[in-house]
Backbone as a chain_set.jsonl record, in Angstrom:
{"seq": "XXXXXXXXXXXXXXXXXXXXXXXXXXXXXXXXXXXXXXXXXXXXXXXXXXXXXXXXXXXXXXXXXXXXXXXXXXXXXXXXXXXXXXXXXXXXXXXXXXXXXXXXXXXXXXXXXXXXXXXXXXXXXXXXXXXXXXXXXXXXXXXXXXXXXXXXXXXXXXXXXXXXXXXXXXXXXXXXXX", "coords": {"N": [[0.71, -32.168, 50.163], [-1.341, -31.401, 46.78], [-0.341, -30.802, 43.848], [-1.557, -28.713, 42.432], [-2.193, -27.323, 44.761], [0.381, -26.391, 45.788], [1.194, -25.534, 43.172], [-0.495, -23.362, 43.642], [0.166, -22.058, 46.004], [3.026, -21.307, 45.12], [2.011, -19.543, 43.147], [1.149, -17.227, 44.908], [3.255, -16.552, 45.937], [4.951, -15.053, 44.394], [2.66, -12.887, 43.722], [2.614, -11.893, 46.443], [5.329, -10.856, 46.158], [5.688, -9.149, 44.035], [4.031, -6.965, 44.443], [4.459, -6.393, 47.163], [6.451, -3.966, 47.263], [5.241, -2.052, 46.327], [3.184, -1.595, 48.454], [3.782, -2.661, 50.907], [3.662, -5.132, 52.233], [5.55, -7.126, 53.289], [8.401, -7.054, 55.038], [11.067, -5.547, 53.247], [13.964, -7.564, 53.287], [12.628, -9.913, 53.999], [11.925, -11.042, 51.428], [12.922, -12.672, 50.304], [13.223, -14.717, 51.69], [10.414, -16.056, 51.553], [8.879, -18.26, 51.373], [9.634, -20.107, 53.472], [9.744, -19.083, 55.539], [7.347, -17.204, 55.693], [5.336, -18.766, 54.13], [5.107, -21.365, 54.824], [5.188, -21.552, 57.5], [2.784, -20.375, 58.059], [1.098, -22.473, 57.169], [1.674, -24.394, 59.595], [-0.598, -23.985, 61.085], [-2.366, -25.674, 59.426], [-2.98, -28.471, 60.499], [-4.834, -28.04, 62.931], [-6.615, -26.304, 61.483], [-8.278, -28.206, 60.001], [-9.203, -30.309, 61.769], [-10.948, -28.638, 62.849], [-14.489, -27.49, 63.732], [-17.087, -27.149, 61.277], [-17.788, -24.825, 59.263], [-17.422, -21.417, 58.608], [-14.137, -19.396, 58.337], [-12.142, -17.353, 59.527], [-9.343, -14.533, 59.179], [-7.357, -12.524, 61.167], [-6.542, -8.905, 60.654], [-5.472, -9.568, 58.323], [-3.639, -8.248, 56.34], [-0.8, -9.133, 54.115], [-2.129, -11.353, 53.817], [-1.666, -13.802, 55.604], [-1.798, -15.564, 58.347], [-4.263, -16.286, 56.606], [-4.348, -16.645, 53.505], [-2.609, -18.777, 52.401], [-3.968, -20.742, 53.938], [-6.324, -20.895, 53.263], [-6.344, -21.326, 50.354], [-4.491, -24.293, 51.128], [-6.826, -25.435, 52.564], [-9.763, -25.798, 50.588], [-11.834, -26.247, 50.862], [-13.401, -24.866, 52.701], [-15.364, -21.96, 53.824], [-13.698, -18.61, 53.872], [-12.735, -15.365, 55.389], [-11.145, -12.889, 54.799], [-10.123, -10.323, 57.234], [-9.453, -7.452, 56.795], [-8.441, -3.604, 57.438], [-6.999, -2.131, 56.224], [-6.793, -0.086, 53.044], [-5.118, -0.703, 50.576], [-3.817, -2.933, 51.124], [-6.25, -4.623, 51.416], [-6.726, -4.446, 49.016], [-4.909, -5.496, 47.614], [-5.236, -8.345, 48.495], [-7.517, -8.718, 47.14], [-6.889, -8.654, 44.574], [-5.246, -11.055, 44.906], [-7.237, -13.236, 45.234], [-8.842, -12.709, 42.728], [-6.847, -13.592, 40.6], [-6.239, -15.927, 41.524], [-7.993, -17.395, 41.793], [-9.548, -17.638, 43.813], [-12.082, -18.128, 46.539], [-12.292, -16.449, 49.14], [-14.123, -13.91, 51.097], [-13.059, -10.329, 51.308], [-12.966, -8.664, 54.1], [-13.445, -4.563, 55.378], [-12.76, -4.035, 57.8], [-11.845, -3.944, 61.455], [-10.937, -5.522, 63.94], [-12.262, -5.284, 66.084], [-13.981, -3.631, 65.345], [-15.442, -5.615, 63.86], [-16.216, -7.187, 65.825], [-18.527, -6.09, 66.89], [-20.333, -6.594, 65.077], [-22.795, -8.332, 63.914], [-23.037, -10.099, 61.572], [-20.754, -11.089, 61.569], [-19.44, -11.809, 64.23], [-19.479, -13.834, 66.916], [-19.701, -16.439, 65.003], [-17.81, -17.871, 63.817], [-16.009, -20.966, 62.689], [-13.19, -21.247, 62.78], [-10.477, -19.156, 63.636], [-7.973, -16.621, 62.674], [-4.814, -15.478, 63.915], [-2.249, -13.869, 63.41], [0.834, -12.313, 63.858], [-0.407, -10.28, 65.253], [-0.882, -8.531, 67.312], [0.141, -8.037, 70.6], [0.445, -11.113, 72.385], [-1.778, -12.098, 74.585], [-3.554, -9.678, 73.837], [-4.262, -10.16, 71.152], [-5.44, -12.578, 71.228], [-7.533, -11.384, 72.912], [-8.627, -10.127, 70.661], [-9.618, -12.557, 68.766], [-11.249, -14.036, 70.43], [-14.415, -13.157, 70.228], [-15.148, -13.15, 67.804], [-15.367, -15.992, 67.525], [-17.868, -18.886, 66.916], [-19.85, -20.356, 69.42], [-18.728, -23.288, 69.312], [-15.971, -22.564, 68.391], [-12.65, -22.127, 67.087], [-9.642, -20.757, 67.911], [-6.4, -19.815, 66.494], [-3.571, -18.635, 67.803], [-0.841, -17.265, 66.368], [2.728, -17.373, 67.87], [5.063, -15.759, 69.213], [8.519, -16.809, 69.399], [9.28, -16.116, 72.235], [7.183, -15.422, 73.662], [4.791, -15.425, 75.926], [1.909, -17.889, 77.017], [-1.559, -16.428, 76.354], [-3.687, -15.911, 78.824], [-5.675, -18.804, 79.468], [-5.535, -19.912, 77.405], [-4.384, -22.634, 75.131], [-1.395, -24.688, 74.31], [-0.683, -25.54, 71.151], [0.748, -26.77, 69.218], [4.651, -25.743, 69.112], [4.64, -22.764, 69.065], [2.336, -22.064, 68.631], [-1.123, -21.44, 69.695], [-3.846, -22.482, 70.75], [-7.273, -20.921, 71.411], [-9.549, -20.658, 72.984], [-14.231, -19.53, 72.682]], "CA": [[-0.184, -31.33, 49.4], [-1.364, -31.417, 45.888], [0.522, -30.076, 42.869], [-2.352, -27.74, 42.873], [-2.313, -26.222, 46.245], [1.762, -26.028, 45.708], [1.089, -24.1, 42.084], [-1.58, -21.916, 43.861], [1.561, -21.3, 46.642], [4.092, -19.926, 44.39], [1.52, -18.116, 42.626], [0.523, -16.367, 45.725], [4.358, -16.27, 46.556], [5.248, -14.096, 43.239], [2.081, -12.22, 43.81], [3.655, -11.021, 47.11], [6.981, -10.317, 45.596], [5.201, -8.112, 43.11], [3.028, -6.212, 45.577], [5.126, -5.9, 48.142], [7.198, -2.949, 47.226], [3.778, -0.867, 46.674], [2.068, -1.858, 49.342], [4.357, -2.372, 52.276], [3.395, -6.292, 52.747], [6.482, -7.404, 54.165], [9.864, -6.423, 55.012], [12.756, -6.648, 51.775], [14.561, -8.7, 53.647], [11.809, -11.281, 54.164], [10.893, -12.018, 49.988], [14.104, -13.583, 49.738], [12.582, -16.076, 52.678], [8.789, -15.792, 51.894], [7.934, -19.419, 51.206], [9.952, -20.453, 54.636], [9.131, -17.515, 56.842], [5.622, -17.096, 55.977], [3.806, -19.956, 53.745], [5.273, -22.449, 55.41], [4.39, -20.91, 59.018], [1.281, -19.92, 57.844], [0.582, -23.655, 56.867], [1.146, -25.02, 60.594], [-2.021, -24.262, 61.666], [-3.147, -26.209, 58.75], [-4.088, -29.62, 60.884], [-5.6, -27.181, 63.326], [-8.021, -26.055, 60.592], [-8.68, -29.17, 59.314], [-9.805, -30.48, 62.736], [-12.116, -27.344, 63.449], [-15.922, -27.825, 63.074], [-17.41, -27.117, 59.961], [-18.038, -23.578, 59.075], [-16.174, -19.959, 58.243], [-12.787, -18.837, 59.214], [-11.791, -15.564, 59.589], [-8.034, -14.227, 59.418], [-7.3, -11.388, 61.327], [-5.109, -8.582, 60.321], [-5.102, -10.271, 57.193], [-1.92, -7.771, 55.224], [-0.575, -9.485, 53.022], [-2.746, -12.472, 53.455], [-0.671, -14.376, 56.033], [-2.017, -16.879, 57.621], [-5.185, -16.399, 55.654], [-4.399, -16.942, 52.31], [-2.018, -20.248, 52.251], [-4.917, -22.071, 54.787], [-7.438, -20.655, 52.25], [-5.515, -22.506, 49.074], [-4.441, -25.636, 51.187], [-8.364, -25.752, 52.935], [-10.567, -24.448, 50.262], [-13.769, -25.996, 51.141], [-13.749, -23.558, 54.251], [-15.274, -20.069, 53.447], [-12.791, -17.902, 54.375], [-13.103, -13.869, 55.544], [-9.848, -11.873, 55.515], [-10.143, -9.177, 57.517], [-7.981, -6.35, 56.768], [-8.672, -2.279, 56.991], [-6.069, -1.107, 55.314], [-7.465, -0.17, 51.726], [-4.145, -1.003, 49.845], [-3.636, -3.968, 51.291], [-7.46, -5.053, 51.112], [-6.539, -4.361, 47.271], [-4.024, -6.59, 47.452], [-5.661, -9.523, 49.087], [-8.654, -9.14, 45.856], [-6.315, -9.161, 43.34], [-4.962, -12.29, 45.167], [-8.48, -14.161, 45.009], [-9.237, -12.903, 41.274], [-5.942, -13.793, 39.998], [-5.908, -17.459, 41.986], [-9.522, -18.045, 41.645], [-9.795, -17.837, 45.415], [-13.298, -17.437, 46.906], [-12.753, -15.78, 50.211], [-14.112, -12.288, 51.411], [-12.176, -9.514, 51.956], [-13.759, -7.246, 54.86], [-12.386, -3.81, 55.685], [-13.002, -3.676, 59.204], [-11.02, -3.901, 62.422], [-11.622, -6.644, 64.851], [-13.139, -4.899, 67.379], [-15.536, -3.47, 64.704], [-15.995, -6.785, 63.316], [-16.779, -8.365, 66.798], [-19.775, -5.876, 67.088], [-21.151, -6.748, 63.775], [-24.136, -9.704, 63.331], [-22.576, -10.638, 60.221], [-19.169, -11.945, 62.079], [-18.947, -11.796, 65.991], [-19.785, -15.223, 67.329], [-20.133, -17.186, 64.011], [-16.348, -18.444, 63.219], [-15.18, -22.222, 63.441], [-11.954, -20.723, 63.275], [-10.041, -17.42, 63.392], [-6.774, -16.842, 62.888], [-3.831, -14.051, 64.245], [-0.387, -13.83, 62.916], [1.809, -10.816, 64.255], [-1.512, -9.216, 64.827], [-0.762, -7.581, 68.369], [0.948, -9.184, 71.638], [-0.693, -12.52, 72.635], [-3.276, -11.402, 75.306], [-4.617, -8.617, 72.918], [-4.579, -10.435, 70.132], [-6.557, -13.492, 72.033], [-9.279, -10.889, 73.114], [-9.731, -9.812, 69.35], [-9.829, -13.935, 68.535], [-12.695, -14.432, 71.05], [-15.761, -12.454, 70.231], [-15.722, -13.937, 66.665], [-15.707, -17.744, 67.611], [-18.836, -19.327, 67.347], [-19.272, -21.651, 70.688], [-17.257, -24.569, 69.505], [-14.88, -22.392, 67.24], [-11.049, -22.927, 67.597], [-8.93, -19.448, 67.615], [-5.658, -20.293, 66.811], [-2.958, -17.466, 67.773], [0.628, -17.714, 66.258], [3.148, -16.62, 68.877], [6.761, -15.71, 68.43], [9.81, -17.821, 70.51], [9.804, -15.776, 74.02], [5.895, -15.083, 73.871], [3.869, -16.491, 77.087], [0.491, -18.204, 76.579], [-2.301, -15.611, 76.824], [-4.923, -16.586, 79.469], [-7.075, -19.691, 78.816], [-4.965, -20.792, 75.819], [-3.614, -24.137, 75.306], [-0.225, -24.434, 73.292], [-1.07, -26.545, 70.368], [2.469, -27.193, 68.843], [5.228, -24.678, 69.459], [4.549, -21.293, 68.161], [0.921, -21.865, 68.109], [-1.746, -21.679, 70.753], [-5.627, -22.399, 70.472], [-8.14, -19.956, 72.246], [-11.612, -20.868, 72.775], [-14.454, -18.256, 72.665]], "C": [[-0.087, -31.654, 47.923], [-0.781, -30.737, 45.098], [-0.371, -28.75, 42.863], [-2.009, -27.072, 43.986], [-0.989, -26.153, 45.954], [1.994, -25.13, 44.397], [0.52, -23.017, 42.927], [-0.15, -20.765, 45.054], [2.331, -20.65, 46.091], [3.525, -19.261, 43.584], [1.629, -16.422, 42.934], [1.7, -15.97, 45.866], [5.007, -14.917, 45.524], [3.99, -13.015, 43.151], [2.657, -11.073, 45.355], [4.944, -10.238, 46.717], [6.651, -9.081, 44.589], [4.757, -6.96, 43.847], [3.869, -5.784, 46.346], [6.185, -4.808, 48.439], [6.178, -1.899, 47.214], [3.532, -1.131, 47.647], [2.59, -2.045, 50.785], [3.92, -4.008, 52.842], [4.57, -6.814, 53.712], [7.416, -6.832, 54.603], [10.668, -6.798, 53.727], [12.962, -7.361, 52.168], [13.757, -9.942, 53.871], [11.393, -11.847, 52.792], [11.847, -12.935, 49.763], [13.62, -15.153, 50.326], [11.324, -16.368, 52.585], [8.328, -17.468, 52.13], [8.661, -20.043, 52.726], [9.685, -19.785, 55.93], [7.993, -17.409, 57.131], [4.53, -17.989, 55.427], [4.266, -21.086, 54.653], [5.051, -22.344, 57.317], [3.726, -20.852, 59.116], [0.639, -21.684, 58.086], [0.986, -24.756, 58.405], [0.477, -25.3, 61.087], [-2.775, -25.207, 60.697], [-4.253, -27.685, 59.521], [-4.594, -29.22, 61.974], [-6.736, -27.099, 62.468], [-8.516, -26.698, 60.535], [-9.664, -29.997, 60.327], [-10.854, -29.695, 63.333], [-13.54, -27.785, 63.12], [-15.502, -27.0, 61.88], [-17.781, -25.724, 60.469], [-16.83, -22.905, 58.808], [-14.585, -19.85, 58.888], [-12.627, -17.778, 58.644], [-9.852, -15.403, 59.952], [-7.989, -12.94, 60.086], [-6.209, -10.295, 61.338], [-4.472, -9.189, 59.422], [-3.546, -9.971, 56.311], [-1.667, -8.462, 54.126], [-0.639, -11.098, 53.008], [-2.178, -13.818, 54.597], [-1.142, -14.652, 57.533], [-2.74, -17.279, 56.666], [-5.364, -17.518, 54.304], [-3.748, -18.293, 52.127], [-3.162, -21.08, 53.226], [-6.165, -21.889, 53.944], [-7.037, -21.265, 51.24], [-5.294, -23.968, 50.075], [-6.228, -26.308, 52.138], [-9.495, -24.622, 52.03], [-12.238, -25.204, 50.186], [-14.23, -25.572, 52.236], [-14.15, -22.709, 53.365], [-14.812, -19.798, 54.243], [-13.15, -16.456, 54.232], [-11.221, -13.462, 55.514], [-10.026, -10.269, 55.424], [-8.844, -7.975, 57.857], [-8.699, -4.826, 56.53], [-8.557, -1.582, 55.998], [-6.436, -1.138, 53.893], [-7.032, -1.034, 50.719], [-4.349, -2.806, 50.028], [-4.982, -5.265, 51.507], [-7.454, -5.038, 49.785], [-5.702, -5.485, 47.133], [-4.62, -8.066, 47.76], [-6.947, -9.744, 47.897], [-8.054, -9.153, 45.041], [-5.852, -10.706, 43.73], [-5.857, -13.676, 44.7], [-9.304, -14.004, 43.662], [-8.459, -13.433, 40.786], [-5.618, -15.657, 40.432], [-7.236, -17.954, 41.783], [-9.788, -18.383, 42.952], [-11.728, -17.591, 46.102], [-13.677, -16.661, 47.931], [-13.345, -14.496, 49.91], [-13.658, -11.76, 52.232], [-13.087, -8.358, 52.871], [-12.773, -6.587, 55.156], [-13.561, -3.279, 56.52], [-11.939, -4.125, 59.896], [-11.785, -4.881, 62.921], [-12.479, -6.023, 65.834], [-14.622, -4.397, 66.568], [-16.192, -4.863, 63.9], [-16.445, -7.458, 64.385], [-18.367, -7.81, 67.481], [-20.953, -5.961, 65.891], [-21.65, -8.274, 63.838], [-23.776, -10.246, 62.698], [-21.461, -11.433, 60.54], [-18.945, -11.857, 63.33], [-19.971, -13.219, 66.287], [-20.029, -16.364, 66.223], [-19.007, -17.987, 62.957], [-16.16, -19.863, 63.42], [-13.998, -21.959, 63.892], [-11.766, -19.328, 62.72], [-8.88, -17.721, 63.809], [-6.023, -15.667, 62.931], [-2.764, -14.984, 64.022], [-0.06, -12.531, 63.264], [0.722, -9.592, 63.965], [-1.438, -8.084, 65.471], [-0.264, -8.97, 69.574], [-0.216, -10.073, 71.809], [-1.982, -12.04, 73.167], [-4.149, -10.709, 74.37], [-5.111, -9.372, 72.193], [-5.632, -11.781, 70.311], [-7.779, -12.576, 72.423], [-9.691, -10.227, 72.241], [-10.152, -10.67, 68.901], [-11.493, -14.141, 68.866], [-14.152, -14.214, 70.457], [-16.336, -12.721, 68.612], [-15.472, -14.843, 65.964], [-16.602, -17.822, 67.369], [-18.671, -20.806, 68.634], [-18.098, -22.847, 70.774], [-16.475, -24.221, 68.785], [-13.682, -22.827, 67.748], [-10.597, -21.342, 67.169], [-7.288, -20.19, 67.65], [-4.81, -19.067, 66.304], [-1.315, -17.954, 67.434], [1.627, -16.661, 67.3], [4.743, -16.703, 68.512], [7.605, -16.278, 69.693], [9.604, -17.478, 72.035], [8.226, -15.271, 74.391], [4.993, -16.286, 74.774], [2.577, -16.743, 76.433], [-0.73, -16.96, 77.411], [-3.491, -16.884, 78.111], [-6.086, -17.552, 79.023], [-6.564, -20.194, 77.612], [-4.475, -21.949, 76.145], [-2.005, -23.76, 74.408], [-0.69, -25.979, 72.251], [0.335, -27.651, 69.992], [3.398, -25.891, 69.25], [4.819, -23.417, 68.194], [3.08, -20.936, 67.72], [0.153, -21.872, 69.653], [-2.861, -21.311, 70.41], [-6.411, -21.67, 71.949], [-9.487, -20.393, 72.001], [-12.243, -19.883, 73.325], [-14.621, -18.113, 74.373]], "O": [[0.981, -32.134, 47.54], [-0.523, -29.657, 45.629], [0.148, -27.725, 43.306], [-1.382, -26.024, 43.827], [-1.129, -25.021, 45.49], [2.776, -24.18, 44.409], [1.001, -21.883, 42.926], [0.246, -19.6, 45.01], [2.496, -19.463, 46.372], [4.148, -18.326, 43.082], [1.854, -15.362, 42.35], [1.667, -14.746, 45.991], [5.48, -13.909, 46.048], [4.289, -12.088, 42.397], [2.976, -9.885, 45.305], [5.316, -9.119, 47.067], [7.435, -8.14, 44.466], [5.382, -5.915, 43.667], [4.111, -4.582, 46.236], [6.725, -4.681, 49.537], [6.226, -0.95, 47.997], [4.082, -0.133, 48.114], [1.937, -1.645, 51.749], [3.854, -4.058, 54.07], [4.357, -6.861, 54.923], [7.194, -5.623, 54.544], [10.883, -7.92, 53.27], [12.359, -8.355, 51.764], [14.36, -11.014, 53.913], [10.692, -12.857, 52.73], [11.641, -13.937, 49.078], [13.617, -16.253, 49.773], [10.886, -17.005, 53.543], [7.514, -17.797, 52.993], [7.747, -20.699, 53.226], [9.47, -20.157, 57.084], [7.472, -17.45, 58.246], [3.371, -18.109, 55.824], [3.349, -21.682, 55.219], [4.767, -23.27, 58.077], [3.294, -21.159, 60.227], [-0.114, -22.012, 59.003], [0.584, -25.916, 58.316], [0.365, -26.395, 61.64], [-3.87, -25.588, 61.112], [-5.444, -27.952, 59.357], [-5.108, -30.232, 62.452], [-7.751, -27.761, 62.687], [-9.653, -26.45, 60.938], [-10.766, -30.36, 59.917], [-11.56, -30.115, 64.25], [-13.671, -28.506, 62.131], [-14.456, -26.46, 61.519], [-18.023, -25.422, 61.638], [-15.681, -23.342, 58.75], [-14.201, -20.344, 59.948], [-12.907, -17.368, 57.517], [-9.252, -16.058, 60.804], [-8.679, -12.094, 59.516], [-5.122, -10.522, 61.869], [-3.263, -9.423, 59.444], [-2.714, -10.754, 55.852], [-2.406, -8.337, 53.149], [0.168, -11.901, 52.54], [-2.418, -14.938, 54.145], [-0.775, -13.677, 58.189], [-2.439, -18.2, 55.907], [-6.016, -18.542, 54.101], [-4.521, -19.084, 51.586], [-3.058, -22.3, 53.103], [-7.017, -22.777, 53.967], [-7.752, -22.267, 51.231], [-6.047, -24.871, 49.711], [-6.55, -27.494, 52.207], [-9.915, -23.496, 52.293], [-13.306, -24.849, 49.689], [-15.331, -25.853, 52.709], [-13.587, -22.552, 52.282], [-15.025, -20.271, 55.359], [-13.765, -16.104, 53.225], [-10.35, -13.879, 56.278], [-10.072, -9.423, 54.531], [-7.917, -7.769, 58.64], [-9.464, -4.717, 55.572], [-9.232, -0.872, 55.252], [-6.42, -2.266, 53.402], [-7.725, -1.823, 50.076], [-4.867, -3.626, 49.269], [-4.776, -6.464, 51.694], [-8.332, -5.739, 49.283], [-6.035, -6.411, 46.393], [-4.25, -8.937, 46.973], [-7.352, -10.896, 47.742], [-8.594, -9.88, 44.207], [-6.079, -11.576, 42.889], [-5.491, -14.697, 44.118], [-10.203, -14.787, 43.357], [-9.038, -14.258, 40.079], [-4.933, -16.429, 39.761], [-7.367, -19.162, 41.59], [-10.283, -19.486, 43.185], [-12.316, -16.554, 45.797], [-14.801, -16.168, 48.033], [-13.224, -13.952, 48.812], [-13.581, -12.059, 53.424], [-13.728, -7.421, 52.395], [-11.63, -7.022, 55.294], [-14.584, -2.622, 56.329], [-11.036, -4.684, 59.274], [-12.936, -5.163, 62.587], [-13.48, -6.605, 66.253], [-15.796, -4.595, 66.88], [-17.338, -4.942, 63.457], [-17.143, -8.431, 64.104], [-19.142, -8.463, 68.18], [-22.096, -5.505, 65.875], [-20.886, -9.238, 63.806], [-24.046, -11.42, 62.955], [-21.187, -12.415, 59.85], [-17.724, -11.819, 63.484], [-21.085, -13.4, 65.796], [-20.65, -17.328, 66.67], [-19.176, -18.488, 61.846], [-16.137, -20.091, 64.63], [-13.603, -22.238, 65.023], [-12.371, -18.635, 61.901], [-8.513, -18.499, 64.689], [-6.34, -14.762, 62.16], [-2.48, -16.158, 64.261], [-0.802, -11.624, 62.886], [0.699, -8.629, 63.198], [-1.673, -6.97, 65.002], [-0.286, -10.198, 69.489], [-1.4, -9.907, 71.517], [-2.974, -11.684, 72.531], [-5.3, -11.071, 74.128], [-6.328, -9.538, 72.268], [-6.561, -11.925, 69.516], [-8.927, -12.992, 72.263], [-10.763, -9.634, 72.361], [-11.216, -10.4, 68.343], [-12.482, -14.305, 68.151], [-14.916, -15.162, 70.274], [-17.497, -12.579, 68.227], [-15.336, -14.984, 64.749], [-17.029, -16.668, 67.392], [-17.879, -21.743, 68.733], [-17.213, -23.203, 71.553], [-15.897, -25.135, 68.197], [-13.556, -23.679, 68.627], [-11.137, -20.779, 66.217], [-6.942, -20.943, 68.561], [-4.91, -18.511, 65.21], [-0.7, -18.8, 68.082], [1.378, -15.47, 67.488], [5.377, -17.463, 67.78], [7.236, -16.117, 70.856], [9.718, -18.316, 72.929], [8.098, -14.705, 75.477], [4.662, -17.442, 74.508], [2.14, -16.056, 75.51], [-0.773, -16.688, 78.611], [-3.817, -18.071, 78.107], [-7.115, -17.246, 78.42], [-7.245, -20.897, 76.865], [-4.162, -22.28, 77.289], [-1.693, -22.642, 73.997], [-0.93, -27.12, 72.647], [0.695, -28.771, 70.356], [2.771, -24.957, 69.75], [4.773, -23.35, 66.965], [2.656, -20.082, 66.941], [0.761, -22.257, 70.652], [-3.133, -20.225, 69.898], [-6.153, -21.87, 73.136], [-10.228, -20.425, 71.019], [-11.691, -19.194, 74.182], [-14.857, -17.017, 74.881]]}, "num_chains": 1, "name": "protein.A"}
């Protein structure tokens, strides 16, 4: 990666560290680890992305940006959605993209209400879950806003089976098609 996309990282990384005592982004114990724990996790799926058709990606269960935001800085000629409810932490994710010069949009909706909305249910290249909900679930919030040839790619933790119809990409990852 470019010196760029590695400034925009520890930007984002000290923007967490700031935030994250308001806002409830991580656990304490995880800022000490952020850039190994979560940008650098986050950034597996990166040659995933990169391989996806052309068009949007969507994060889901965005929080505190994670995978979202590091595949949005190291792929930023994707438009990117991060979808997050939670107000706070939808605050957090726009100070992120004023303060980095980011261009995604932040929606505050739920997946399930985002997969009955025109605007985002079938129209993703990719979509992405991190510690959104167990595999299965979190694969049938993935689905419904693919577009046909999108790529869903679900991060899964060490003892977590492949949901139905997934592939395993690399370990700890597994792609869902819609």
């Amino acid at each position: 990666m470019d010196e760029t996309v590695d400034e925009r990282l520890g930007a984002y990384a000290e923007l967490v560290r700031k935030w994250a005592p308001r806002v409830n982004l991580i656990a304490a114990g995880d800022l000490e680890h952020l850039e190994a724990r979560h940008i650098e996790d986050s950034l597996r799926a990166l040659p995933l992305v990169t391989e996806a058709p052309e068009g949007p990606g969507i994060d889901l269960g965005s929080g505190a940006g994670l995978p979202g935001v590091p595949l949005a800085i190291a792929e930023p000629g994707r438009h990117w959605r991060m979808l997050e409810p939670r107000a706070k932490r939808a605050a957090f994710l726009e100070e992120v993209a004023r303060e980095l010069g980011l261009t995604y949009e932040v929606i505050r909706l739920t997946a399930q209400e985002a997969a009955h909305d025109r605007a985002f249910a079938r129209v993703h290249a990719v979509a992405t879950a991190r510690a959104l909900a167990p595999p299965e679930e979190a694969a049938s919030l993935l689905r419904p806003l693919l577009a046909p040839d999108g790529v869903g790619i679900l991060f899964l933790g060490a003892d977590a089976a492949l949901p139905e119809g997934a592939e395993a990409a690399v370990p700890g990852l597994a792609i869902i098609g819609p």
